[in-house]
C-alpha positions as CSV (number, residue, x, y, z in Angstrom):
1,X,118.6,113.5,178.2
2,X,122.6,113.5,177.6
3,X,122.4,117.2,176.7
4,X,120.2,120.2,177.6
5,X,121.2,124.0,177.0
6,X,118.5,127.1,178.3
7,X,118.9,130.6,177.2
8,X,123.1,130.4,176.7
9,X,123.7,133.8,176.0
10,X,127.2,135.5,175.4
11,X,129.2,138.5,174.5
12,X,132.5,138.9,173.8
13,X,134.0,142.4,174.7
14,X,133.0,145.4,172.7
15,X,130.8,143.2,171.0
16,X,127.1,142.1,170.6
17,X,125.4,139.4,172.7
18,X,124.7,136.2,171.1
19,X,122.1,134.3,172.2
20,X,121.7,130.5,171.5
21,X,118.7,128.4,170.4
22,X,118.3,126.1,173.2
23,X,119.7,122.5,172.4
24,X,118.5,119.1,173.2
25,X,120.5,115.3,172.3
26,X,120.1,112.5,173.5
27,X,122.9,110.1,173.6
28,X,123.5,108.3,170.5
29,X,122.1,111.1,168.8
30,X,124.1,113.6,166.3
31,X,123.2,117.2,165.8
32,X,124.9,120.2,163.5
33,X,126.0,123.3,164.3
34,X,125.8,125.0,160.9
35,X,126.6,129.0,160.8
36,X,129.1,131.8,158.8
37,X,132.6,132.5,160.2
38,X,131.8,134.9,162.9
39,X,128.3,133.7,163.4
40,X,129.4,132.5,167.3
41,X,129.1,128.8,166.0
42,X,132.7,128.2,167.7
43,X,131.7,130.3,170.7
44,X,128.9,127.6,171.3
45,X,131.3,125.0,171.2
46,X,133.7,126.6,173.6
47,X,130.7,127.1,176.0
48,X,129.7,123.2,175.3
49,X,133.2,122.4,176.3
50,X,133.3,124.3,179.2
51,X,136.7,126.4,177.6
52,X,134.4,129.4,177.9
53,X,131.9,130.8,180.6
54,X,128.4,131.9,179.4
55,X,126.9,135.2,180.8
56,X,123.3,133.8,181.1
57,X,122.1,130.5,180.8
58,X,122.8,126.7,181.7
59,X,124.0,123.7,180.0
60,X,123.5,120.0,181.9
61,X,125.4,117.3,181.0
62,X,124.0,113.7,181.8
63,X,122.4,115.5,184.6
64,X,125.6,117.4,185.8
65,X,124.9,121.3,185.8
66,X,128.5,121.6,183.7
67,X,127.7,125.3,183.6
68,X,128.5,125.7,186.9
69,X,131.7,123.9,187.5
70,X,134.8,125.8,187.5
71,X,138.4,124.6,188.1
72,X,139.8,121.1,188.9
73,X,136.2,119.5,188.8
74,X,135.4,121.5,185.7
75,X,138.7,120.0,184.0
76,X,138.2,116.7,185.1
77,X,134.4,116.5,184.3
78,X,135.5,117.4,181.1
79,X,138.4,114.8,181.0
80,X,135.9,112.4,181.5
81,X,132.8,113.0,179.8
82,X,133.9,115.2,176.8
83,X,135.9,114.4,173.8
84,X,136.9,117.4,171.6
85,X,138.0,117.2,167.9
86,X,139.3,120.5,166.9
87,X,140.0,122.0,163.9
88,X,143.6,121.3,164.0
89,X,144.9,118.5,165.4
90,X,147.3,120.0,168.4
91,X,149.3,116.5,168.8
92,X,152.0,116.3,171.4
93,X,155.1,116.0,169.2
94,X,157.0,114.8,171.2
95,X,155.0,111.5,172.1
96,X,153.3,108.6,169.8
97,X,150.3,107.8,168.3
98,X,149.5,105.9,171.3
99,X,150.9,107.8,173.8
100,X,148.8,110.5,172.9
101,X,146.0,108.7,173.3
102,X,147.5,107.5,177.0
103,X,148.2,110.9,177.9
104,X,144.7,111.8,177.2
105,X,143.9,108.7,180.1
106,X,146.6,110.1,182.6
107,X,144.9,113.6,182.7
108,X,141.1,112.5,183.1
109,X,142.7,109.2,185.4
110,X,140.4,106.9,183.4
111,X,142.2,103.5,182.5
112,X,141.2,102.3,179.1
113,X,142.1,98.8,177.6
114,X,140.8,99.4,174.4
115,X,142.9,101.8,172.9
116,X,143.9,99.5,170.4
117,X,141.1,98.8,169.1
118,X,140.0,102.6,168.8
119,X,143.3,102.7,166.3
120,X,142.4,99.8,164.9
121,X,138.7,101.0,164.0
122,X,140.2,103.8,162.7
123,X,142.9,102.4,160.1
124,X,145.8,103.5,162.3
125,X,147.3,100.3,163.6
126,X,150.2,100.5,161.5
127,X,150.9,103.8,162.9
128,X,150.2,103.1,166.8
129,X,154.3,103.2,167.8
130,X,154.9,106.0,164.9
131,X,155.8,109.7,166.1
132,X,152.9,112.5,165.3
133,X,155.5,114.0,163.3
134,X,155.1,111.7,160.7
135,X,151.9,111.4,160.2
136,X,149.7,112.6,156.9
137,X,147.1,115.8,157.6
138,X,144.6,112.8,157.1
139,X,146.1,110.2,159.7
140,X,146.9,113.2,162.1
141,X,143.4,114.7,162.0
142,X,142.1,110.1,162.7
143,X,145.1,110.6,165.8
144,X,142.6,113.3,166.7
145,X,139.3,112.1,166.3
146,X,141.0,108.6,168.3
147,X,142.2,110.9,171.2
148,X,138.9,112.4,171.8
149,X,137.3,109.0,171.9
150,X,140.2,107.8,174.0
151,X,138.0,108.1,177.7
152,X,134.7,106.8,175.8
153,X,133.1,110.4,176.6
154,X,129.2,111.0,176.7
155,X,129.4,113.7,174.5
156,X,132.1,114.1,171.3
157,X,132.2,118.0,169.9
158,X,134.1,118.2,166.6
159,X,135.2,121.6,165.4
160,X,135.2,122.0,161.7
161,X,136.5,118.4,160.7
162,X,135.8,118.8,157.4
163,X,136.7,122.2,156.5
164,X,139.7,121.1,154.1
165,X,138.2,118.2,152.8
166,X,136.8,117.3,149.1
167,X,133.3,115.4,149.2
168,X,134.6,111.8,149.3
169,X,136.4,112.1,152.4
170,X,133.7,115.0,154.0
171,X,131.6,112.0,153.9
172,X,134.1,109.3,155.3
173,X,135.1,111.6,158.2
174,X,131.2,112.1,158.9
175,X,130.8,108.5,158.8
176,X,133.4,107.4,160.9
177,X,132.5,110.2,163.9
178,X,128.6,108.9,163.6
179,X,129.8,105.3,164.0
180,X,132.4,106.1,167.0
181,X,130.0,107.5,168.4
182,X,126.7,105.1,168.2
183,X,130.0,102.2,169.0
184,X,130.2,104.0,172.8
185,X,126.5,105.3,172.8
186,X,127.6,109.2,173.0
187,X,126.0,112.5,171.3
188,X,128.0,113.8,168.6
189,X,127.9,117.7,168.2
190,X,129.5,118.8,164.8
191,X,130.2,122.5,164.7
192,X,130.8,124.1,161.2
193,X,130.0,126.0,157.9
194,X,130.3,123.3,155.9
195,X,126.7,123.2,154.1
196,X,127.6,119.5,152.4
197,X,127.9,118.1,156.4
198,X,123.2,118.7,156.1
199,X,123.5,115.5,153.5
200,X,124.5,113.7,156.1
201,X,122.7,115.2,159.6
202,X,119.2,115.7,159.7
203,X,119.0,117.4,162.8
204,X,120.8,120.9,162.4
205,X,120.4,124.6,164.4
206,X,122.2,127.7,162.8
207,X,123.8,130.4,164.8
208,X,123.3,134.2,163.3
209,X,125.5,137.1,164.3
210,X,122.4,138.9,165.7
């Protein structure tokens, strides 16, 4: 089991407790996170990244109790065995395609030689020297989904990828996540209200504002 998550319950100040349905992937496998704005869908997927703390509950991570951690070894678990997509692409300006994917290396200190070929894969080639800045919403939000694939994680969490898009490319960005993902054997965890992204995952929860 890649994933497992038991009673993740959480509450933001001043606010209600949300409690999560338990969750269970194994790797290669793809599951939705379907719910309104201000459901708690995102707060799952900060608690699945480790960028927020639950108040009850555990999540284990290819048998790591990720829950737990804290710190440098949270960070670098992370780093290693986590790839996030979010909703906007938050590029480093200042660097290249490819250097962004390298910096993404440095700060889990995994050495990968096929970062290359994850452009490639994703139609970017052409753009592998080319500053962020001059990149299309489209190619920026590929950048993305290549950086979080950068340290072949276990577990890829993508945060409303396909929010802005029309139905042709909701189902080419679908598509190309499922296939990076089966290509390096992780789960893939999709987290949004999109109701088309159901056509294309079987397997779905939804979070309700209690």
């Amino acid at each position: 089991m890649l994933l497992k998550t038991t009673d993740l319950a959480f509450s933001h100040p001043g606010q209600k407790t949300i409690h999560f349905e338990n969750i269970l992937l194994e790797a290669g496998e793809s599951l939705l996170v379907i719910g309104k704005s201000g459901s708690g869908k995102t707060t799952l997927l900060n608690l699945l990244a480790g960028l927020a703390k639950p108040d009850q509950g555990e999540i284990l991570i290819d048998g790591q109790m990720f829950s737990k951690l804290s710190g440098q070894k949270l960070d670098l678990f992370r780093g290693q065995n986590i790839g996030i997509v979010f909703q906007k692409p938050h590029l480093l300006s200042p660097l290249s395609v490819i250097e962004n994917l390298k910096m993404a290396n440095f700060f889990s200190k995994i050495k990968n030689g096929n970062l290359s070929q994850i452009l490639d894969d994703l139609g970017l080639m052409a753009k592998k020297d080319a500053s962020v800045l001059t990149l299309s919403e489209g190619e920026a939000q590929r950048v993305s989904i290549a950086r979080a694939l950068a340290n072949e994680p276990k577990l890829i969490l993508a945060d409303e990828p396909t929010s802005s898009l029309d139905d042709e490319n909701t189902y080419k960005v679908i598509r190309l996540l499922q296939e990076q993902a089966r290509k390096i054997g992780a789960g893939l965890i999709i987290v949004t209200h999109d109701q088309r992204v159901k056509d294309h995952i079987s397997k779905f929860i939804e979070v309700k504002a209690s």
